[in-house]
N, C-alpha and C positions, 0 to 999 in steps of 0.2 A: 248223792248220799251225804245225810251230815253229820259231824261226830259232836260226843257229849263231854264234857268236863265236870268235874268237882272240883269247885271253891266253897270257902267261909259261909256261902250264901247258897250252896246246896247246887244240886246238879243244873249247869248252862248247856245253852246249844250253840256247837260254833259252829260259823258261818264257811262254807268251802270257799277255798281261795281260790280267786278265778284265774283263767288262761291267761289274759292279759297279763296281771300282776305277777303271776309265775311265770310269764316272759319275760317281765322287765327287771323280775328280779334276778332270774338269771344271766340275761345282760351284763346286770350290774353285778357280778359276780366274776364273769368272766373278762368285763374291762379289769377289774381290779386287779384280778390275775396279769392280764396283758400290761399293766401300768408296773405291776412289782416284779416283772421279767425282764420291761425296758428298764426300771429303776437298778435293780442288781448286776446288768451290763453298765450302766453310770457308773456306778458305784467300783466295779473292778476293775475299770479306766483308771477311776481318778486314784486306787492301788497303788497304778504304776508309776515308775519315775518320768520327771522328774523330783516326784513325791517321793519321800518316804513311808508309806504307810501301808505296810504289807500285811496290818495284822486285818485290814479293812476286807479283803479278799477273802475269808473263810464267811464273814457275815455278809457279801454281795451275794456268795451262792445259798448261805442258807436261807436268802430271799428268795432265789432263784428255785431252790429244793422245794421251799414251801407254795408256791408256784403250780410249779409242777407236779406234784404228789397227788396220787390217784388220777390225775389225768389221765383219758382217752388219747389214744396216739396221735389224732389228727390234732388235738390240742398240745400235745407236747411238742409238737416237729411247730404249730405255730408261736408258741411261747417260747421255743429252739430259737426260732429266728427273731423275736421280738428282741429277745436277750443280746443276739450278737448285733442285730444295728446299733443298740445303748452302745456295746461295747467298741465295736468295730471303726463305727464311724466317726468317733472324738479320737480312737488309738492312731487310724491308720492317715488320719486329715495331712500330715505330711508330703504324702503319694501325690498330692494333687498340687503343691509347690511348685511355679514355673511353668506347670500344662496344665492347670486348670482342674473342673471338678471332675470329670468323668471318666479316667481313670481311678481317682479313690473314689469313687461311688460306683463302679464295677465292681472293684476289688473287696471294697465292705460288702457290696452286696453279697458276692461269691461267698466271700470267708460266712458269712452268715448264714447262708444257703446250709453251707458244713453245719455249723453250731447248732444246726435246727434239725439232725439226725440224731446229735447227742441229745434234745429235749425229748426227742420223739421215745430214743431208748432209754432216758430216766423214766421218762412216764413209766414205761414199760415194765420195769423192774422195781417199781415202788409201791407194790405193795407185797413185796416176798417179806419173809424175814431177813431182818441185817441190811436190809434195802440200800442203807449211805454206802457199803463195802462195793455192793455190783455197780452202785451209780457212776462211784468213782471211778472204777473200773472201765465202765463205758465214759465216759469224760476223757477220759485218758486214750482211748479205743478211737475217739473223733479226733483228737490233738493227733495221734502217730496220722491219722488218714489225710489232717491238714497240712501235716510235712512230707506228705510223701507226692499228691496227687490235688492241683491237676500242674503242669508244667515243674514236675518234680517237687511241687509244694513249695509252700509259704508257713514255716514255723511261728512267722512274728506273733506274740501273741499268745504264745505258751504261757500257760498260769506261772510256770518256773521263771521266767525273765521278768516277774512280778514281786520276785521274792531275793533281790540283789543282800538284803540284810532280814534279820529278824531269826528268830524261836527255828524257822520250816532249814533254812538256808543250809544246815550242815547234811542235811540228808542227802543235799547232790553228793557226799563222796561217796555214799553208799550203794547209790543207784539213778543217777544222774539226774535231769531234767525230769523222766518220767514221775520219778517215783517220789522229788520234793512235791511236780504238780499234784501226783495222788493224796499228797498227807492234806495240802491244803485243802483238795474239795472233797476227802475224808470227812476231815474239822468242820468245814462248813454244812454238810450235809447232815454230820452230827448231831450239829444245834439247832438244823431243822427237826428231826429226829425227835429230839428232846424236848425241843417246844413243842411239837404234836402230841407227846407224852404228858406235860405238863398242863396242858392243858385243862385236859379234863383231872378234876382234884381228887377224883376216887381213884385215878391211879396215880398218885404221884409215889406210893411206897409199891408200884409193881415194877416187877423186875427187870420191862421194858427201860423203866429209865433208867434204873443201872447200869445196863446196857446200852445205851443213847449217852450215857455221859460219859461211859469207857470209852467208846468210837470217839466220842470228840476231843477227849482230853491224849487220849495213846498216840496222837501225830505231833502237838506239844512236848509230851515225855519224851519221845523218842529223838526230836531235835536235842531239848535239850540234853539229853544223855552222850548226843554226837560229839557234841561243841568241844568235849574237852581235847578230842583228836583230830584236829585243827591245829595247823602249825604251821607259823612264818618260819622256823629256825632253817639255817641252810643245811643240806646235808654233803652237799660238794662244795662250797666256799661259796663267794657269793662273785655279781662281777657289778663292774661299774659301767653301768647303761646309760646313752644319752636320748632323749626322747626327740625329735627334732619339728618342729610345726611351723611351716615357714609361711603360712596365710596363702589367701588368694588375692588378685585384683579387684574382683566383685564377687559377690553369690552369683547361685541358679545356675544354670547348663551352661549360660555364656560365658561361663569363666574359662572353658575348653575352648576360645578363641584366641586368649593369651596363655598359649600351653608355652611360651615359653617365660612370660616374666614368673610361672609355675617354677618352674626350674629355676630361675635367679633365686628367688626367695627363698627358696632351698637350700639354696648352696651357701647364698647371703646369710643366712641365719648359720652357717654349719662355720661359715669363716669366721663369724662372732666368737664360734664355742672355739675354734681356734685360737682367738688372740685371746681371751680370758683363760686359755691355758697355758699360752707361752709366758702371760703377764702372772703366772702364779696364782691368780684367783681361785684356779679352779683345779681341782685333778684332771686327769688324762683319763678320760673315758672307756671301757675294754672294747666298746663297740658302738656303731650308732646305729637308728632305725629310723628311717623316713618314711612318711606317707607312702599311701595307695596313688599313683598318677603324679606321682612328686615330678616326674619326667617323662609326661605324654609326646613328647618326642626320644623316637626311637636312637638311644644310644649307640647301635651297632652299627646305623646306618647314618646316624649324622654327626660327621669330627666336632662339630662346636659343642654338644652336647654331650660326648661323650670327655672332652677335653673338660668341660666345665666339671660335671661328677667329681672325674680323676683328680681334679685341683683340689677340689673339697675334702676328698678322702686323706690327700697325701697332707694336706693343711693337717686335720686333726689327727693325723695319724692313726687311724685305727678304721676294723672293717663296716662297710655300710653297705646296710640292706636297702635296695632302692627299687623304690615301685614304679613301673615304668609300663607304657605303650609300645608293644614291640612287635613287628614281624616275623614269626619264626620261620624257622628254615625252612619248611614247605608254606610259606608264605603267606599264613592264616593268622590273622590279628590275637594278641594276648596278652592278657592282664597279667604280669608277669613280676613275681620279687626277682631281685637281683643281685647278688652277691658280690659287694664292688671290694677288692682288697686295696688297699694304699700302696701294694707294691707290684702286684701281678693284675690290676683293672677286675675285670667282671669275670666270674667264674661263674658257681652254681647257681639254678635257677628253680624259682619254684610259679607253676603257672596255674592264678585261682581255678580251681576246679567245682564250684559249686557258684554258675555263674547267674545273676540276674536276672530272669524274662523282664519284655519291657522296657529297660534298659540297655544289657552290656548285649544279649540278644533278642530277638523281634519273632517269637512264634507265629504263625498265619499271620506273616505281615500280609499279604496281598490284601485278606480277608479283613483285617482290624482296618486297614487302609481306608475303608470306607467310612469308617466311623470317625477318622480323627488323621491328618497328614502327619502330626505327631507321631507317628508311629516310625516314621523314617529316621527322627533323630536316636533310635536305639541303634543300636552296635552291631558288627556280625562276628562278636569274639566267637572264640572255641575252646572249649573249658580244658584245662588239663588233665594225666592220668593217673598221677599215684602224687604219694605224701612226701615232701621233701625237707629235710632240718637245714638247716644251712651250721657249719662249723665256724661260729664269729670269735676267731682267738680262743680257743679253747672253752668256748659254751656254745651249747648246743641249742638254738635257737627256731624252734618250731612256727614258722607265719601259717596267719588265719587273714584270709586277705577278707576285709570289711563284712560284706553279707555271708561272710561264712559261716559266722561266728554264733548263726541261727543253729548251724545242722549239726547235732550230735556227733554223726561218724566223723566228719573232716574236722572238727576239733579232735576227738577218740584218738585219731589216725595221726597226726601229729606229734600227741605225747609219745603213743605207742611205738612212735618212730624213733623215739630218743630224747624229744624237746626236753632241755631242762626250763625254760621260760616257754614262754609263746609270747608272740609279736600278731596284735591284730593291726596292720595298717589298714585305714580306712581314708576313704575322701567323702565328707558329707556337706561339701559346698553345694553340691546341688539342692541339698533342702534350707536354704538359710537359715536360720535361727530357730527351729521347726522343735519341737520335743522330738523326733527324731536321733538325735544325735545321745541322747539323756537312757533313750529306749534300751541303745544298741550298746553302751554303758552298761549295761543294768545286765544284758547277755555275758559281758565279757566278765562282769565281777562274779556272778554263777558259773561262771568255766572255771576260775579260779577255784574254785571249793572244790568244784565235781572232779578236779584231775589234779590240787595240791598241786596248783604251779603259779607262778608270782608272773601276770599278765600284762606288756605293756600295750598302750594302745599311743601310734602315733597318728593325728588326722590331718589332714592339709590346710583345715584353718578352725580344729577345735569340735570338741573337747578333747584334747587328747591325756593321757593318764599313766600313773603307775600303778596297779592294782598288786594287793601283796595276796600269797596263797588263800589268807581266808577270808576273800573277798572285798574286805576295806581299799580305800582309796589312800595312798599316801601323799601322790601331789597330784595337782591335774591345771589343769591350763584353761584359761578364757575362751571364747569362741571369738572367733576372725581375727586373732592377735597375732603376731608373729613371739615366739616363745622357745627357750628348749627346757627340759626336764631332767635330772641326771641325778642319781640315786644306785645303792649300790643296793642289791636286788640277790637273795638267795637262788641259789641253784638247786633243784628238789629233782630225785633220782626214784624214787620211789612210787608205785602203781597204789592207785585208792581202789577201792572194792567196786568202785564205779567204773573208773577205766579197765579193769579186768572182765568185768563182766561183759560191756558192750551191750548189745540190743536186747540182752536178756531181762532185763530189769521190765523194760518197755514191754517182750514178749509177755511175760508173766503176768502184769495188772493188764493188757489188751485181752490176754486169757481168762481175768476174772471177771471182766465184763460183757465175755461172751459166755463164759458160764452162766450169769443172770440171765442173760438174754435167753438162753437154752433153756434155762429151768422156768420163765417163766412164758415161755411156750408151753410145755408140757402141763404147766398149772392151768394154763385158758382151755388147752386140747379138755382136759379132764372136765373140766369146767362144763364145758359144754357137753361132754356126753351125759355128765350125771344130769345137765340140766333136758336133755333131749329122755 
């Protein structure tokens, strides 16, 4: 069959486009798609820190929205996973530091696998009305299911740990992680939205785009409306915190062969802050915080190590939190903070309870054993059971021991405990110089906001920091230097709307994403009977 046209020159006959050509033009339609999937995965890598560049993230998805719009589901779930290798595999390349590629290129793969259900459910949901609203919705619906599942989840990689400053950042106190990540891929979905709208120029005054430019600019508004309830001020006085980072020997895993010149430099570094406060230089500290693994020998069980702490404490005179390798009393290894007093030694205890797979534990080691001997140098800790503050001289001091600091509840459960500060001790020797350490920075300045509490973060050889409630950095230290930190640091008593609420925030937009998803079932169901 062939069709007719009118031009200047009176009625032509076009010619039918053949099979071929409308194969290869769709081809090249559908790499294009696949190429600006992988491009907006780049693109929301290079968002995150060590960059500053958070406002880059609403325009990687609205690459990503434009993508995937009107897509077929088999095309969404593959443009899902085109998107998270971009992302996955420049974010997560750290994982592979010291063991090589195939743990992070399991791990991107996996995480990807996920991010390729949320393509499949934007598809799905984009062509309702308000479409950016359920997208977001479902985006947010795949982030809760990456933190929860599989080996109790892997948060890294939350649009929220992307957004350490900028416009989006004050909504963690509102509704935490979830609901900063929703405004972002609100905004970006937005400007997908809009640009679909604007496109065509006969509608640029329909009220589509009214509509498409309220969705993108209301998560902007709304930040900035937050900002001005954001407060460093102390509400119980403030105290004087010493940060302490005493280095390691070498980077990578084999630094845990000298687990004790670990411990000197600790202590080494804690006696320095010692004489520069007998010599007046310095005030007297209310408290100090040492690293995660600052004494991977067991204090309770070995005099020389439990001798050395005690000298350190009783030097500075004040209490120290100390991260230690210990065996508890039914005789199951733990990653455990330690509550060392300068007069009475080691009291409370707080033992990480959101522990590492791969690491601090070995899931189907027998099973992975085959794939890699590697698998044997992971841990056989045992995660702790409840939240514990430690009382350092009259502040109330909530630890997030290192990979904690990913999972909503066990920060949540901290403050809710009392924390007027929170102490994330971390040891990120094992990834050398890696953006890993920059990443996990970037989680702790977002905790800051989400729960209005002034963060410090001590690490065994760097970065380690002072982070004040509303996210800013005040001092922070080198990586592999030996360094201490000491600043006096508001006390904050007060619950943000975010820590009150808890998983609600999250329930709620995982609710509107399956409301699209519902509604746009019953739009296909219908679909097809009127089409039957």
């Amino acid at each position: 069959m062939t069709a007719t046209a009118t031009s200047v020159d009176g009625p032509q006959q076009l010619e039918p486009q053949s099979a071929p050509s409308s194969r290869v033009a769709g081809l090249l339609r559908g790499t294009a798609r696949a190429a600006a999937a992988a491009l907006s995965g780049v693109l929301l890598y290079v968002s995150f820190p060590p960059r500053e560049l958070w406002w880059l993230a609403p325009l990687a998805l609205a690459l990503f929205g434009g993508a995937v719009y009107g897509r077929r589901l088999r095309a969404g779930f593959g443009l899902g996973f085109v998107m998270g290798l971009g992302y996955f595999l420049p974010l997560l390349s750290w994982t592979g530091v010291d063991v090589g590629p195939l743990p992070w290129l399991a791990l991107a793969f996996a995480e990807a696998l996920v991010m390729s259900l949320a393509g499949l459910g934007i598809a799905y949901v984009s062509r309702l009305p308000l479409w950016p609203l359920w997208a977001a919705g479902v985006w947010i619906a795949d982030e809760a299911l990456r933190a929860r599942f599989p080996f109790s989840g892997f948060p890294w990689g939350k649009l929220a740990f992307g957004q350490p400053s900028g416009l989006f950042l004050p909504l963690a106190s509102l509704g935490g992680t979830p609901l900063l990540g929703f405004a972002v891929v609100l905004c970006g979905f937005g400007l997908t939205a809009l640009a679909l709208r604007l496109k065509d120029v006969r509608r640029v005054r329909d009220r589509g785009v009214a509509v498409a430019a309220a969705i993108t600019v209301a998560p902007v508004i709304a930040g900035a409306a937050t900002a001005p309830f954001i407060s460093n001020a102390p509400e119980n006085g403030t105290a004087r915190v010493a940060v302490v980072q005493g280095n390691v020997p070498r980077m990578g895993l084999d630094f845990n062969s000298q687990r004790r010149a670990v411990l000197d430099y600790h202590v080494r570094e804690t006696m320095k802050l010692a004489a520069r406060i007998k010599a007046g230089q310095i005030k007297k500290p209310d408290l100090v915080l040492w690293p995660e693994n600052s004494s991977d020998i067991d204090p309770y069980a070995n005099p020389d190590a439990y001798a050395e702490i005690d000298k350190a404490a009783k030097a500075v005179d004040a209490p120290i939190s100390v991260g230690a390798v210990v065996n508890a009393e039914d005789g199951t290894p733990r990653n455990r903070q330690i509550l060392w007093d300068p007069k009475t030694g080691p009291g409370a205890v707080y033992d990480k309870r959101q522990l590492q797979p791969f690491g601090e534990y070995m899931p189907y080691r027998s099973f992975f054993r085959i794939f890699s001997k590697d698998v044997d140098r992971a841990g056989n800790f045992v995660a702790g059971k409840k939240a514990v503050v430690f009382d350092m001289a009259g502040t109330k001091v909530g630890p997030v021991t290192c990979y904690e600091a990913a999972f909503d509840s066990v920060v949540r459960d901290q403050v809710k405990a009392g924390a007027q500060i929170l102490s994330v001790p971390s040891n990120n020797a094992t990834f050398d110089r890696s953006q890993m350490t920059y990443q996990q920075l970037a989680m702790d300045r977002v905790r800051a906001v989400e729960h209005d509490r002034a963060v410090m973060v001590p690490v065994t050889s760097g970065v380690s920091a002072i982070i004040r409630p509303d996210g800013s950095v005040a001092q922070h230290t080198g990586m592999f230097v030996a360094d201490t930190l000491v600043a006096d640091v508001p006390k904050r008593t007060s619950l943000t709307l975010a820590t009150r609420l808890g998983v609600w925030p999250e329930v709620l937009l995982v609710g509107i994403g399956a409301a699209g998803l519902g509604w746009a079932v019953v739009r296909s169901r219908r679909g097809v009977r009127a089409a039957g």
